[in-house]
N, C-alpha and C positions, 0 to 999 in steps of 0.2 A: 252551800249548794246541797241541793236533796239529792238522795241515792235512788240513783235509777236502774229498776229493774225491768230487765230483759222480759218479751212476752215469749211463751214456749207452748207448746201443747199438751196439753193437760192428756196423757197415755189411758187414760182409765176412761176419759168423758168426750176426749176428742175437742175438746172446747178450749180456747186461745185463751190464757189469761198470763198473768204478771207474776213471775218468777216469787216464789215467797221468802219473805228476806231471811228465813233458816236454811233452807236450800241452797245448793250452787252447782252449778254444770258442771259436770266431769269433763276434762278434757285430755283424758288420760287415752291412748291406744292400745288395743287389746287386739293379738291376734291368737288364732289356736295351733299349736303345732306337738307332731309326733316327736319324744323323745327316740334319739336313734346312736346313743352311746355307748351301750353296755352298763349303763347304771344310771343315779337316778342322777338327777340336776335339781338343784337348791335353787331355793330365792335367791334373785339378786345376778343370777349364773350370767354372762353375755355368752348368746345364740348366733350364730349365722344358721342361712337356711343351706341342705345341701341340697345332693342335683333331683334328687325326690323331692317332688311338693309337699311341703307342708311338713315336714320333716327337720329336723333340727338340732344341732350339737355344737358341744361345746366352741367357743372362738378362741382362736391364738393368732398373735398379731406376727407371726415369724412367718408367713404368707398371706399374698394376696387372695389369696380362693379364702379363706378363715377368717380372715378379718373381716369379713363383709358383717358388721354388723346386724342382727336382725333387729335384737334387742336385746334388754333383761327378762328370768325368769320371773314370774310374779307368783307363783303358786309356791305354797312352802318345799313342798317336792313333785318331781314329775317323774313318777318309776320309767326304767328301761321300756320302752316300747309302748308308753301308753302314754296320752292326751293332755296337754297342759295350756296354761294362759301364759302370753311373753307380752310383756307390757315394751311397744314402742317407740312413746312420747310419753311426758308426763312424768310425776314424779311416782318414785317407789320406796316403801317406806317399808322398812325391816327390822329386828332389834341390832343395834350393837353387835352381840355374837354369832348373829347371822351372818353380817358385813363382814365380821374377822376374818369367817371362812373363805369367803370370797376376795377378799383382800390383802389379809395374810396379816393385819393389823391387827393391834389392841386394840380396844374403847370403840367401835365403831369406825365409821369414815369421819375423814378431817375435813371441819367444816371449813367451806369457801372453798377446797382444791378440785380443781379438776381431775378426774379418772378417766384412763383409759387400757384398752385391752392389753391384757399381756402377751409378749413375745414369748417367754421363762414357763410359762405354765398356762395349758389350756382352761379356760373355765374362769379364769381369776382377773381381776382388775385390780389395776397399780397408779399410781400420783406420779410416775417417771415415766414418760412415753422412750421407748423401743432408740438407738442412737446403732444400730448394729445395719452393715450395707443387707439389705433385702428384707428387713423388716420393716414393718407398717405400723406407720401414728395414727391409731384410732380412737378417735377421740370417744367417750361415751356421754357424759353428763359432769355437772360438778353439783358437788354436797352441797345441801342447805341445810344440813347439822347432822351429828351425828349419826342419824337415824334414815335421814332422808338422800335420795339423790335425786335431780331434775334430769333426765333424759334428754340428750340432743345429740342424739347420733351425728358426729361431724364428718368431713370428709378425709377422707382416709390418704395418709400421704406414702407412696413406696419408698423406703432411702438405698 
């Protein structure tokens, strides 16, 4: 069977043609939000947004207001008080010792498990969702290898 490419709009010429088979559509989500922590937020960091628009800090799954996932950090840092990109959908891909910090692991994330927000510590994601009454299963993404995580913010359970 031939591979069929998608037609897209050519941004530079405005003119419709056939995706070129190097290319591929991102289908990644980006949105922009103010750091509002007191410090900076790392790649990889899970956001909720708070009652400021556009505004945003760390998540911890030991309440429902925090767990509301927004997404992950995608930017290597977002200083205190200034402007950063939060991927999401889609996947995010950071080194290994990036993921440690965020994870609290060695080697990267473990491929195939799913991560979700920590109860234990704001900012962090863990492979053991929350078993504690009043804290929240938030699901985030699961690893497709050490490096990588797919984004899919799930729906959040209260216990």
């Amino acid at each position: 069977m031939a591979v069929q490419r998608p037609l897209v709009i050519n941004t530079t010429t405005g003119e419709i043609e056939r995706l070129a088979l190097t290319d591929y559509i991102d289908e990644r989500d980006i949105i922009q939000v103010t750091n509002n922590t007191g410090g900076p937020l790392v790649v990889g960091t899970p956001v909720y947004q708070t009652a400021t628009a556009n505004e945003a800090a760390k998540a911890q799954a030991n309440a429902l207001a925090t767990a509301r996932v927004l997404g992950l950090v995608l930017d290597i840092s977002i200083a205190d008080a200034a402007s950063g990109s939060v991927l999401t959908d889609g996947r995010l891909t950071a080194t290994t010792g990036q993921w440690d910090a965020v994870t609290g692991q060695v080697g990267g994330l473990t491929t195939g498990a799913r991560y979700y927000v920590s109860a234990a510590t704001p900012g962090t994601l863990t492979t053991t969702p929350p078993t504690a009454d009043g804290h929240v299963i938030a699901p985030v993404g699961t690893a497709k290898s050490t490096t990588e995580l797919e984004i899919t913010i799930g729906t959040r359970i209260v216990l």
